[in-house]
N, CA, C and O atoms as a GROMACS GRO file, in nm:
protein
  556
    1UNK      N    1   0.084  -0.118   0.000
    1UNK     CA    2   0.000   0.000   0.000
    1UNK      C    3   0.088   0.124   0.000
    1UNK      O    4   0.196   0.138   0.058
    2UNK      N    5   0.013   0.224  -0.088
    2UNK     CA    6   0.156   0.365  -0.094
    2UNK      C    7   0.081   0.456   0.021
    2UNK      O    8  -0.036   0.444   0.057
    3UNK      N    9   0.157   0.529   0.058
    3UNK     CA   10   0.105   0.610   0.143
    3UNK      C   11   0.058   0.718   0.049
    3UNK      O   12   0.112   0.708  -0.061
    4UNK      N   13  -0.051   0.847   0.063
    4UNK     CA   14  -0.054   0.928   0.037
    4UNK      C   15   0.091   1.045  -0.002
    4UNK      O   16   0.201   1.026   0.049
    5UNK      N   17   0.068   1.141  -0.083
    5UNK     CA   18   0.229   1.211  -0.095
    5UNK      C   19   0.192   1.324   0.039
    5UNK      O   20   0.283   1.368   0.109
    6UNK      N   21   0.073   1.355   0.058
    6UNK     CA   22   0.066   1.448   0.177
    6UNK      C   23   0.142   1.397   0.275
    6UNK      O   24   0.221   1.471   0.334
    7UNK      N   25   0.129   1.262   0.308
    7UNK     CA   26   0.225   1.191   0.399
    7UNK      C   27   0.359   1.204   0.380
    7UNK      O   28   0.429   1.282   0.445
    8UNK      N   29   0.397   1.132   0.298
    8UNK     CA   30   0.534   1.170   0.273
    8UNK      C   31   0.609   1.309   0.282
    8UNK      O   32   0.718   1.351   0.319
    9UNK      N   33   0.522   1.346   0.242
    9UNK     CA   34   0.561   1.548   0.277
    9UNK      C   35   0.586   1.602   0.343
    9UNK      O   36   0.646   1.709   0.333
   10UNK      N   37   0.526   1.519   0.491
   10UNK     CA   38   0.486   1.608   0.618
   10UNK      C   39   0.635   1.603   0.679
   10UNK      O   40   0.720   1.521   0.644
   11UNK      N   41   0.657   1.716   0.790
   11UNK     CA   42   0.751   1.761   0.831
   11UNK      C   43   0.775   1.625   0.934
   11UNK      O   44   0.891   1.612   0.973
   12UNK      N   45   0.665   1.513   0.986
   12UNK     CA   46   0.679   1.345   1.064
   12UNK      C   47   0.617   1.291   0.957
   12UNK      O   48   0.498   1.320   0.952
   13UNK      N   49   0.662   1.212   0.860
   13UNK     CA   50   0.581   1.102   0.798
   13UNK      C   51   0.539   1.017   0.889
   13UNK      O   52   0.417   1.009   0.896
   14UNK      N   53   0.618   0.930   0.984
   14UNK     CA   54   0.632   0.872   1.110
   14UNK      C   55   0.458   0.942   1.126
   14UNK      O   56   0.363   0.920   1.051
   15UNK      N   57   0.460   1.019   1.234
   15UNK     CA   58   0.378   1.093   1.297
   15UNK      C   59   0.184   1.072   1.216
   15UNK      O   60   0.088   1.033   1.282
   16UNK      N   61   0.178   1.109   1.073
   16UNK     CA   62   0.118   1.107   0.995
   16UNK      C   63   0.057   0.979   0.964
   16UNK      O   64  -0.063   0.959   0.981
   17UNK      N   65   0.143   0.889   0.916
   17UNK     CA   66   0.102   0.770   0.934
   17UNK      C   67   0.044   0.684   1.058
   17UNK      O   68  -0.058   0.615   1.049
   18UNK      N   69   0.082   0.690   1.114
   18UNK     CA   70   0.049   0.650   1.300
   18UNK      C   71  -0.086   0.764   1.306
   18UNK      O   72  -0.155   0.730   1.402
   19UNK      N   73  -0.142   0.874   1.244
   19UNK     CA   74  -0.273   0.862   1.218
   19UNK      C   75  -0.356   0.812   1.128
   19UNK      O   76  -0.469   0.819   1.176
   20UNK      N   77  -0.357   0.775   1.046
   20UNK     CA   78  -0.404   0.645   0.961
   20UNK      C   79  -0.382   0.498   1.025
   20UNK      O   80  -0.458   0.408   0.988
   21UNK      N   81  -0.263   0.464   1.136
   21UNK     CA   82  -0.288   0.354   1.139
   21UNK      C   83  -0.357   0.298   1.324
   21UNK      O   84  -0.355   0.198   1.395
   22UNK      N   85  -0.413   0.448   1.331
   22UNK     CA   86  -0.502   0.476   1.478
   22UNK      C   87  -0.597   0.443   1.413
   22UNK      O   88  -0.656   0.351   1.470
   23UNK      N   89  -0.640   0.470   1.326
   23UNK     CA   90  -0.797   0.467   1.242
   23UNK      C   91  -0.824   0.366   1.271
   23UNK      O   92  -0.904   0.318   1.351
   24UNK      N   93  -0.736   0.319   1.188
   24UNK     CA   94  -0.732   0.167   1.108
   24UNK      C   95  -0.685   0.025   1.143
   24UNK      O   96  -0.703  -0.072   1.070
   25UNK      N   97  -0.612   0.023   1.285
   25UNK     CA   98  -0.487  -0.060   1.280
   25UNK      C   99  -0.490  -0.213   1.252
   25UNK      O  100  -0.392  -0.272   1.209
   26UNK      N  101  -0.588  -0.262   1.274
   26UNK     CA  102  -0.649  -0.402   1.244
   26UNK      C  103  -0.593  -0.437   1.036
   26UNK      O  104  -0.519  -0.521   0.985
   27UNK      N  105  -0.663  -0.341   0.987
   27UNK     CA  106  -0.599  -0.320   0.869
   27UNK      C  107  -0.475  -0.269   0.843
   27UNK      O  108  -0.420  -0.304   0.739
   28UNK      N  109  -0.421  -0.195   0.916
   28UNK     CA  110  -0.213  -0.153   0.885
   28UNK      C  111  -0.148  -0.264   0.954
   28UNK      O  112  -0.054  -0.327   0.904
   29UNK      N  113  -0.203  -0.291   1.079
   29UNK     CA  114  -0.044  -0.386   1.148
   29UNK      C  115  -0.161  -0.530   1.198
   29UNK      O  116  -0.090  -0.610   1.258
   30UNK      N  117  -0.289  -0.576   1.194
   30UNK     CA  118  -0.357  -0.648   1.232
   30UNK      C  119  -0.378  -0.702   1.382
   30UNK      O  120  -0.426  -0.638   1.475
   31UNK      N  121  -0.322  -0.854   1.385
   31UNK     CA  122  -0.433  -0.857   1.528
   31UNK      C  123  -0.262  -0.782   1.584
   31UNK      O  124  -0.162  -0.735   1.530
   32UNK      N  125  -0.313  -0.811   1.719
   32UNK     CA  126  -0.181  -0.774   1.853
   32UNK      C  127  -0.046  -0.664   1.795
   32UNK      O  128   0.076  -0.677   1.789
   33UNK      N  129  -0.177  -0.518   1.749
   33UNK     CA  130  -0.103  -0.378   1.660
   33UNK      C  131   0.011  -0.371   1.751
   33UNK      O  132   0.119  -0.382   1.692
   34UNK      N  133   0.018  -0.355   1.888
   34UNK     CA  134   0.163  -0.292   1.948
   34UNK      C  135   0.274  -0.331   1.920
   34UNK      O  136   0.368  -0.258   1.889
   35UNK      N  137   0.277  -0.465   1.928
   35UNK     CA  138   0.368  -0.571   1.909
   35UNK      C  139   0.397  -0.525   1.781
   35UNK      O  140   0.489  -0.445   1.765
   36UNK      N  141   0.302  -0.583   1.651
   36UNK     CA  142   0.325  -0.542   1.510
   36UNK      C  143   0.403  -0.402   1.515
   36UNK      O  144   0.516  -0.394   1.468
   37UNK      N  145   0.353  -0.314   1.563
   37UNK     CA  146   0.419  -0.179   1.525
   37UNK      C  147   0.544  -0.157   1.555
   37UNK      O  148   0.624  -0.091   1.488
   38UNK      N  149   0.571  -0.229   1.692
   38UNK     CA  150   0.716  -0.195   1.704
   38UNK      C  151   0.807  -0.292   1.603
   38UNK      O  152   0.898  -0.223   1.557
   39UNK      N  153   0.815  -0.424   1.555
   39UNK     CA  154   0.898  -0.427   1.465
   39UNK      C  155   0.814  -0.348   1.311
   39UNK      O  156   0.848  -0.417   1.215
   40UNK      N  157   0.757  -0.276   1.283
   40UNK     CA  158   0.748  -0.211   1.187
   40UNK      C  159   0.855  -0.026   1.232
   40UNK      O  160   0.940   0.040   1.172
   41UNK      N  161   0.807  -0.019   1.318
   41UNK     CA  162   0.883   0.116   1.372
   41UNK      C  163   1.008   0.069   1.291
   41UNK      O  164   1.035   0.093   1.173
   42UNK      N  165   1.076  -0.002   1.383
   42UNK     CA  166   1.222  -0.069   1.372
   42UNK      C  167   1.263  -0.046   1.203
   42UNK      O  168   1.357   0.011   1.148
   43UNK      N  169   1.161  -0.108   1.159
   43UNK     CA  170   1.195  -0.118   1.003
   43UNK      C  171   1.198  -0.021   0.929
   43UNK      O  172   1.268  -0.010   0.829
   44UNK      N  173   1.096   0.083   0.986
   44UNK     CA  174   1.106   0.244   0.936
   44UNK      C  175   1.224   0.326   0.965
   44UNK      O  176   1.268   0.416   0.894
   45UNK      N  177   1.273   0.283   1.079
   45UNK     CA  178   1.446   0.343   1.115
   45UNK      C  179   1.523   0.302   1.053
   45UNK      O  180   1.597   0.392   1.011
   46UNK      N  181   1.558   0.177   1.011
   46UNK     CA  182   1.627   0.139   0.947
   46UNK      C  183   1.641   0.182   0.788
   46UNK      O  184   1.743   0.218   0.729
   47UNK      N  185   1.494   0.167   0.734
   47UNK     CA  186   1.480   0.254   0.619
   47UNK      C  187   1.530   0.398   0.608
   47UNK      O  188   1.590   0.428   0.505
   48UNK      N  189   1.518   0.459   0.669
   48UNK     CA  190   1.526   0.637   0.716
   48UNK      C  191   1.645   0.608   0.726
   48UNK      O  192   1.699   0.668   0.633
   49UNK      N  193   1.730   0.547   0.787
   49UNK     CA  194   1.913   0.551   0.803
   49UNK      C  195   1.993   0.527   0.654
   49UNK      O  196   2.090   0.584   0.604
   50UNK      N  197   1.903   0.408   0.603
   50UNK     CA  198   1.950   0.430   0.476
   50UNK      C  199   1.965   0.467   0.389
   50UNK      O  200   2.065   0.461   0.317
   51UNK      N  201   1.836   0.531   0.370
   51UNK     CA  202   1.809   0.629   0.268
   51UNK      C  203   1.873   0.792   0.370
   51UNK      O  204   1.795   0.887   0.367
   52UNK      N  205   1.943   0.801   0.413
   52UNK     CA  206   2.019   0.898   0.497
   52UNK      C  207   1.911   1.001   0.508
   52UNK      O  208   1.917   1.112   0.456
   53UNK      N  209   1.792   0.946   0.594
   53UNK     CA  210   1.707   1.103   0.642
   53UNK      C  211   1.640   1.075   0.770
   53UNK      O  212   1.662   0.968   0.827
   54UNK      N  213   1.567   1.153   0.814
   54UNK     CA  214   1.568   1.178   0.936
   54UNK      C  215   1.393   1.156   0.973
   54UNK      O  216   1.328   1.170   0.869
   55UNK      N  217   1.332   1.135   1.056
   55UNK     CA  218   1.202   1.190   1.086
   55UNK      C  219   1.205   1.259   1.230
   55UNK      O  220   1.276   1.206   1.316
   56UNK      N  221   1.127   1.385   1.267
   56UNK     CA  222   1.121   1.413   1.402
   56UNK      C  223   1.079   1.329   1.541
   56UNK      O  224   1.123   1.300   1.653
   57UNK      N  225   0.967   1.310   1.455
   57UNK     CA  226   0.913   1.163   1.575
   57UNK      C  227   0.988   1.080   1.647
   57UNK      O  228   0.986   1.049   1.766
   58UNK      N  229   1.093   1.029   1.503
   58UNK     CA  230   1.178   0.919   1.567
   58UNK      C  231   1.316   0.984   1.623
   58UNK      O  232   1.370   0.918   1.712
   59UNK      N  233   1.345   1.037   1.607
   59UNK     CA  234   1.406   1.182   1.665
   59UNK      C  235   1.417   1.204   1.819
   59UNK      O  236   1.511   1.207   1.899
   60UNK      N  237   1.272   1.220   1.827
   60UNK     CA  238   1.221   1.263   1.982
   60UNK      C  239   1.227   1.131   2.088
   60UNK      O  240   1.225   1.119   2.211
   61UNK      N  241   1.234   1.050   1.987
   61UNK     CA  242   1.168   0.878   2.077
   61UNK      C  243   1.336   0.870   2.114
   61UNK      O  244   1.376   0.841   2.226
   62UNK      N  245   1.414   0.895   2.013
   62UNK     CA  246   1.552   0.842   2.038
   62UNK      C  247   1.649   0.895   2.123
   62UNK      O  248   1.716   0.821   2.194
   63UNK      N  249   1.663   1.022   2.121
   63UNK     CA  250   1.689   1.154   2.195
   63UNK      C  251   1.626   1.177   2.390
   63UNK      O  252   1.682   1.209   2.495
   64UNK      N  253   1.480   1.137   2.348
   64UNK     CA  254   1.403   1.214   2.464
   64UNK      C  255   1.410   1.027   2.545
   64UNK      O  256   1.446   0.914   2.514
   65UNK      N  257   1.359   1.087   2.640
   65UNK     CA  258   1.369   0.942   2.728
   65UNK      C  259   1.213   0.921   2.783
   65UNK      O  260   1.155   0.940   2.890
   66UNK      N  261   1.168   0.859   2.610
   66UNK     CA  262   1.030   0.808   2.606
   66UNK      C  263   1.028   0.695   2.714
   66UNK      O  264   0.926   0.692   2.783
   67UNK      N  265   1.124   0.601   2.740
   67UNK     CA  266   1.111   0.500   2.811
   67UNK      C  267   1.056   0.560   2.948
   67UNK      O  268   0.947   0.546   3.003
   68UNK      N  269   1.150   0.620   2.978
   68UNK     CA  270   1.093   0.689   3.156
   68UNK      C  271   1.036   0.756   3.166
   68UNK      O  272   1.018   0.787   3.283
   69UNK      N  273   0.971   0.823   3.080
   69UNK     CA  274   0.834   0.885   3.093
   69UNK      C  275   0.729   0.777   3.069
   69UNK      O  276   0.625   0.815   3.122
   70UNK      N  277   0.713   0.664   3.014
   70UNK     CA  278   0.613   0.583   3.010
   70UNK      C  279   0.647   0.511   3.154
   70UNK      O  280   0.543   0.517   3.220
   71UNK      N  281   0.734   0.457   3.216
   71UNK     CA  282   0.756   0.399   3.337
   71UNK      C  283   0.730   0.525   3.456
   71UNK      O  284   0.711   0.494   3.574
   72UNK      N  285   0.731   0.617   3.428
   72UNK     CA  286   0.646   0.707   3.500
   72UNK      C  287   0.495   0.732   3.513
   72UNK      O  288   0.424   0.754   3.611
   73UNK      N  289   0.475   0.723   3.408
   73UNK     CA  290   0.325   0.782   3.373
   73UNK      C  291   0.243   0.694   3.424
   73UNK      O  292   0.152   0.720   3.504
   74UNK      N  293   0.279   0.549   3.367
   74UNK     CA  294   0.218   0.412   3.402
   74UNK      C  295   0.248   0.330   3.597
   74UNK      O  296   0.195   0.230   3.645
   75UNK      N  297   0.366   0.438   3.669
   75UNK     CA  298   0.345   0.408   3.802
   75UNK      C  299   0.422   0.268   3.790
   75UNK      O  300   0.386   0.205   3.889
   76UNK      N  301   0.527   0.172   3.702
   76UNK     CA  302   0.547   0.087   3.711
   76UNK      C  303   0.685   0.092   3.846
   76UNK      O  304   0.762   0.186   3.863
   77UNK      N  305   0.683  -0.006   3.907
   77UNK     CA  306   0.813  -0.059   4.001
   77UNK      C  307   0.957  -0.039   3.933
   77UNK      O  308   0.979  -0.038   3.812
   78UNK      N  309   1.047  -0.023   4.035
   78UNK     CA  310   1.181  -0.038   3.913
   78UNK      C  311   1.222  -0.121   3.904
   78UNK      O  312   1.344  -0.126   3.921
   79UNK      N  313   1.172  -0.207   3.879
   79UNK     CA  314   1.227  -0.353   3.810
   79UNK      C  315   1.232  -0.322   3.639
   79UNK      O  316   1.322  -0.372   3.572
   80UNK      N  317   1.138  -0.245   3.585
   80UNK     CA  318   1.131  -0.177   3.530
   80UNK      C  319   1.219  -0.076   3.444
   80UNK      O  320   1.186  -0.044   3.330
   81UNK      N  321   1.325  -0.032   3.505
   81UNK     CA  322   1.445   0.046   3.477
   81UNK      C  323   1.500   0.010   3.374
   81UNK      O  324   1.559  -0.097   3.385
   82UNK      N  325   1.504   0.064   3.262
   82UNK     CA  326   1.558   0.014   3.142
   82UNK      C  327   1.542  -0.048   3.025
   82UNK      O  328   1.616  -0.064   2.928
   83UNK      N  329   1.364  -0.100   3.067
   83UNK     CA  330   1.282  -0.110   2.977
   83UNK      C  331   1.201  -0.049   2.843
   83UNK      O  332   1.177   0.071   2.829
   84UNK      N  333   1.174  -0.125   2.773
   84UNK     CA  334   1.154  -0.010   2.668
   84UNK      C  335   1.015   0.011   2.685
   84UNK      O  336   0.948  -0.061   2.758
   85UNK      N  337   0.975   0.095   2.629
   85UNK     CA  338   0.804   0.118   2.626
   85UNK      C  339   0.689   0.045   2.606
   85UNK      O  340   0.578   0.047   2.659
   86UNK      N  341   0.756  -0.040   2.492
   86UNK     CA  342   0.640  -0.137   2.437
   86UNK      C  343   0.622  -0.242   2.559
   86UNK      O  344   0.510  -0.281   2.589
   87UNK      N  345   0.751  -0.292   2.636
   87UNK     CA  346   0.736  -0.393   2.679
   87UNK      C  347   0.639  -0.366   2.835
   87UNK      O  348   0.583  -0.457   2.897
   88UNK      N  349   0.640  -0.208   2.878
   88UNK     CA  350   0.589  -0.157   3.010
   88UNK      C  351   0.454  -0.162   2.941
   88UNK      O  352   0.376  -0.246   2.987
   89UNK      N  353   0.410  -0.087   2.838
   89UNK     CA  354   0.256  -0.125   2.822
   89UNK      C  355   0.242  -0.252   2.781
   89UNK      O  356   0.121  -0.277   2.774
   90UNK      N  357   0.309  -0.346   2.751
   90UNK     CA  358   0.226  -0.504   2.741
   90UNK      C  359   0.240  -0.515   2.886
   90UNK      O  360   0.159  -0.608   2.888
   91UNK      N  361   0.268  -0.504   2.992
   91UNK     CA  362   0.291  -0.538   3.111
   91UNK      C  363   0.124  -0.557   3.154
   91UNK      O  364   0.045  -0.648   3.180
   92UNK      N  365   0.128  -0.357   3.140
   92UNK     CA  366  -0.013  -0.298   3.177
   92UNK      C  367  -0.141  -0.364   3.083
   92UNK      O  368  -0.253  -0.384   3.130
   93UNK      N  369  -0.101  -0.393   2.942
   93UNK     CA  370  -0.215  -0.413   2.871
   93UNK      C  371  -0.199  -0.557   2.837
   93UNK      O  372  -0.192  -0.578   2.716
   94UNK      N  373  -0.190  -0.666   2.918
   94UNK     CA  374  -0.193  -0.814   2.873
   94UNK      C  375  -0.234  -0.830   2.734
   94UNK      O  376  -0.164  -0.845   2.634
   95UNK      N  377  -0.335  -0.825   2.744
   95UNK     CA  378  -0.435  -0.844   2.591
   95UNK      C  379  -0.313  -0.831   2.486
   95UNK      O  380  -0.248  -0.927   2.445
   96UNK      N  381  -0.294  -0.703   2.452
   96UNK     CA  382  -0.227  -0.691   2.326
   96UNK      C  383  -0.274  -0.637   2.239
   96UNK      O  384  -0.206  -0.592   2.146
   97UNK      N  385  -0.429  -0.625   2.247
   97UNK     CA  386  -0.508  -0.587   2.174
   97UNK      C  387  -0.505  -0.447   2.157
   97UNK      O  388  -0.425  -0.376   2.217
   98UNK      N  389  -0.624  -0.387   2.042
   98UNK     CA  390  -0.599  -0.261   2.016
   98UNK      C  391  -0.571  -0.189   2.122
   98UNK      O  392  -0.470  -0.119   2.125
   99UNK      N  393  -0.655  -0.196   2.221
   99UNK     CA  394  -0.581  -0.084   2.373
   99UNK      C  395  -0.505  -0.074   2.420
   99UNK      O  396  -0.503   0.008   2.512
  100UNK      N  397  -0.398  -0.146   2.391
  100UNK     CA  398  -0.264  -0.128   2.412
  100UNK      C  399  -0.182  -0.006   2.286
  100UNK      O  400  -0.112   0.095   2.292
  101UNK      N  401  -0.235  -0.077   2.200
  101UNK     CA  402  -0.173   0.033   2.072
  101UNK      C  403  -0.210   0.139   2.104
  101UNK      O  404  -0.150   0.242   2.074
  102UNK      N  405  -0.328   0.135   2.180
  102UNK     CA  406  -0.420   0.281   2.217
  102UNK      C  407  -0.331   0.404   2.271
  102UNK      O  408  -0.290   0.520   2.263
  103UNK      N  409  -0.339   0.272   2.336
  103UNK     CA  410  -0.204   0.338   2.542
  103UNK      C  411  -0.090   0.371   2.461
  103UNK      O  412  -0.051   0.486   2.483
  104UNK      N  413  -0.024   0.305   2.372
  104UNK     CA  414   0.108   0.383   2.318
  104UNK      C  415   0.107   0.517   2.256
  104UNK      O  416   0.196   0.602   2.259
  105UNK      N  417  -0.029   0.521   2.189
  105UNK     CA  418  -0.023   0.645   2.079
  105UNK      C  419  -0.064   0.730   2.162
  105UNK      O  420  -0.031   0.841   2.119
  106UNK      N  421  -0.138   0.744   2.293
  106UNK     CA  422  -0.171   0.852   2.404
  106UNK      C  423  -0.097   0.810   2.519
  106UNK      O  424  -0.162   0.781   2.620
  107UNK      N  425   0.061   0.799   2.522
  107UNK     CA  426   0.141   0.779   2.622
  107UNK      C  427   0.222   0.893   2.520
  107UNK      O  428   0.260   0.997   2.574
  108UNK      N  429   0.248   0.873   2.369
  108UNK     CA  430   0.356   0.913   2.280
  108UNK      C  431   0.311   1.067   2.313
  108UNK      O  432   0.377   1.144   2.383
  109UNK      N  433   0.195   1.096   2.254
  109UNK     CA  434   0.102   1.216   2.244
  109UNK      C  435   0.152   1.334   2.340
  109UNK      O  436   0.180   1.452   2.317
  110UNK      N  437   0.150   1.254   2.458
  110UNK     CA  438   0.166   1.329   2.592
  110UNK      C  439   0.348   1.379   2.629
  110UNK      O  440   0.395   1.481   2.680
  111UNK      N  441   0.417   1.244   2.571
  111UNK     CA  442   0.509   1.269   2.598
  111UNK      C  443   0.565   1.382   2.482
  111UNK      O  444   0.646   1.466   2.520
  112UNK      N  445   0.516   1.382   2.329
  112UNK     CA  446   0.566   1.496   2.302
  112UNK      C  447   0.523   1.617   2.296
  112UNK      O  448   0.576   1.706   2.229
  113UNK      N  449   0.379   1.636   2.395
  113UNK     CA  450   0.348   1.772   2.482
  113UNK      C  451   0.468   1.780   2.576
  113UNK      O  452   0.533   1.883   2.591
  114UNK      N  453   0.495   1.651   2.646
  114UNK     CA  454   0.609   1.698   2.756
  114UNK      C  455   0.705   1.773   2.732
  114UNK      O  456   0.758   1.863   2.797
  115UNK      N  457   0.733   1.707   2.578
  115UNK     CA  458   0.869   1.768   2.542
  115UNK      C  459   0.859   1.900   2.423
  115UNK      O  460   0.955   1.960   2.374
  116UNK      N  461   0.755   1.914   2.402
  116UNK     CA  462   0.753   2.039   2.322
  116UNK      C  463   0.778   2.031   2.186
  116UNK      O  464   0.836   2.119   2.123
  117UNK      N  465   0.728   1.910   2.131
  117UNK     CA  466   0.810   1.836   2.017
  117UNK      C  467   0.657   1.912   1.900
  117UNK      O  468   0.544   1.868   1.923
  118UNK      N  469   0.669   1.981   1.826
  118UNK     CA  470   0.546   2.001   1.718
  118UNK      C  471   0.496   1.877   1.655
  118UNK      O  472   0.550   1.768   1.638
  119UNK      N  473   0.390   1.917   1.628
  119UNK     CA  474   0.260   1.831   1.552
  119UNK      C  475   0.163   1.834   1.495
  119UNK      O  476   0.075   1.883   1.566
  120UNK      N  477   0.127   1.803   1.390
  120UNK     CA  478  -0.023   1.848   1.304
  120UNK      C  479  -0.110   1.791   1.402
  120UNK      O  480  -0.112   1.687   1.467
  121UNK      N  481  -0.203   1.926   1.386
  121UNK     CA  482  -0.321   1.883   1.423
  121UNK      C  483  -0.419   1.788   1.307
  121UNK      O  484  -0.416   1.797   1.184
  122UNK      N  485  -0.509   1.690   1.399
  122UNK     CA  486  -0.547   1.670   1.491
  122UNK      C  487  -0.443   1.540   1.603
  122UNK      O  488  -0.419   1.434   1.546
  123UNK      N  489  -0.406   1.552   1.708
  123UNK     CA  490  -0.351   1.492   1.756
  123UNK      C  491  -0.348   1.316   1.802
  123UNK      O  492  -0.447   1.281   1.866
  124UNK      N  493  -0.273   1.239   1.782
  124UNK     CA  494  -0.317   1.118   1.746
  124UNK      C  495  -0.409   1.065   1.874
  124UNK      O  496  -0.496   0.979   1.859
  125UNK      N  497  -0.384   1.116   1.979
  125UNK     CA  498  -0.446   1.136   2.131
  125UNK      C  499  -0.672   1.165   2.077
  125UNK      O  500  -0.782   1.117   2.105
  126UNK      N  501  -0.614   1.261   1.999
  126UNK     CA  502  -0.763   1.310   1.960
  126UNK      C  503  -0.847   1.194   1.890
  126UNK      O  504  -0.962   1.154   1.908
  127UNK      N  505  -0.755   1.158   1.812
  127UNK     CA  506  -0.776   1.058   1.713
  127UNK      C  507  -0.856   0.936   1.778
  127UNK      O  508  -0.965   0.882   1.759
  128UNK      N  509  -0.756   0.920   1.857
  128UNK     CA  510  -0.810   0.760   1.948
  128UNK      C  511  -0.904   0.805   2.012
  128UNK      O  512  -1.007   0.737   2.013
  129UNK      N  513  -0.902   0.940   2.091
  129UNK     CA  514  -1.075   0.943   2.175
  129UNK      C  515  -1.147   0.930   2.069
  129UNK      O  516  -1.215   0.829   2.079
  130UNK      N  517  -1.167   0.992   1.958
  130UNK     CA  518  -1.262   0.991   1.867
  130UNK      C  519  -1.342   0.817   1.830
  130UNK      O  520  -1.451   0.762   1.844
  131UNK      N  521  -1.197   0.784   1.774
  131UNK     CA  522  -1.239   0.617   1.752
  131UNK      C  523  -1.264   0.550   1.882
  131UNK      O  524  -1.319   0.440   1.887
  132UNK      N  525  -1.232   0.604   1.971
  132UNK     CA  526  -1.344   0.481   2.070
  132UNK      C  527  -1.481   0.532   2.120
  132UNK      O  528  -1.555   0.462   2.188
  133UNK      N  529  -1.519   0.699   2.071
  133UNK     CA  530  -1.673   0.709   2.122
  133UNK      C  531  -1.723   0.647   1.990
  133UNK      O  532  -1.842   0.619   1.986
  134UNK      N  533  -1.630   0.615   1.856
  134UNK     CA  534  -1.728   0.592   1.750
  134UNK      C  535  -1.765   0.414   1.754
  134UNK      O  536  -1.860   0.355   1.703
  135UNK      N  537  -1.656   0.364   1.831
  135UNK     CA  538  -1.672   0.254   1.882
  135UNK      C  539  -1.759   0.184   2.025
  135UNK      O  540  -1.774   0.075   2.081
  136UNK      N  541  -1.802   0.319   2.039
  136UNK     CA  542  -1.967   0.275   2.157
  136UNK      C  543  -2.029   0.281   2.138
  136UNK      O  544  -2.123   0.214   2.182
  137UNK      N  545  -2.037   0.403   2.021
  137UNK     CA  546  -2.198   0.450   1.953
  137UNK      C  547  -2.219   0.282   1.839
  137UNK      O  548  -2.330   0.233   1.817
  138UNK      N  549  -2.113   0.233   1.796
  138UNK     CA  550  -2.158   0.123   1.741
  138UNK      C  551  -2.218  -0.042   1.824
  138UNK      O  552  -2.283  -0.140   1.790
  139UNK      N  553  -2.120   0.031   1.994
  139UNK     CA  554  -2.223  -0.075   2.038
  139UNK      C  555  -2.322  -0.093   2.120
  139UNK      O  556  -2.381  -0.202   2.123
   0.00000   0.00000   0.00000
């Protein structure tokens, strides 16, 4: 699937996409999205290194110390210490299921309010409240 070129354009492709795949994720990364996403992340860095460019998003994740702000936010023990993100919300979100992907994209959200990191609106935070009142009104 190609992405849109608006995507590609944007000052986070990263960022951009991860709203399309809030929408959608069952269709971008299928069942157990968190898991899926992080070796897709992975693969998007790797791509971006090779093709020698950069995204902000991944930028901020690499730079900023997303890890301890999610082991903060989430109140985990320090056993914890050194963990990466994905693995503190599977902790919290057994399942695996979309609410976990949920918890990442409004753990990320917050953390780059923390850090002052820019972002198109609408925020992927927004995004997910949206899709889960549209996901009550359906049930």
């Amino acid at each position: 699937m190609a992405w849109p070129p608006e995507v590609l354009e944007a000052e986070s492709p990263l960022y951009e996409m991860l709203r399309f795949m809030v929408r959608r994720p069952g269709m971008y990364l299928g069942e157990r999205p968190l898991e899926r996403f992080q070796g897709w992340l992975d693969g998007y860095k790797i791509g971006l290194a090779v093709a020698g460019r950069t995204d902000p998003l991944c930028e901020a994740l690499r730079t900023g110390d997303f890890n301890a702000f999610v082991a903060a936010r989430l109140d985990l023990p320090n056993r914890f210490s050194g963990e990466n993100a994905f693995k503190m919300i599977a902790y919290v979100s057994p399942s695996q299921g979309r609410g976990a992907f949920e918890d990442f994209v409004t753990l990320l959200d917050d953390f780059l309010e923390a850090e002052e990191v820019p972002r198109t609106e609408p925020h992927l935070s927004a995004v997910v409240h949206d899709q889960r009142l549209r996901q009550q009104g359906a049930n």
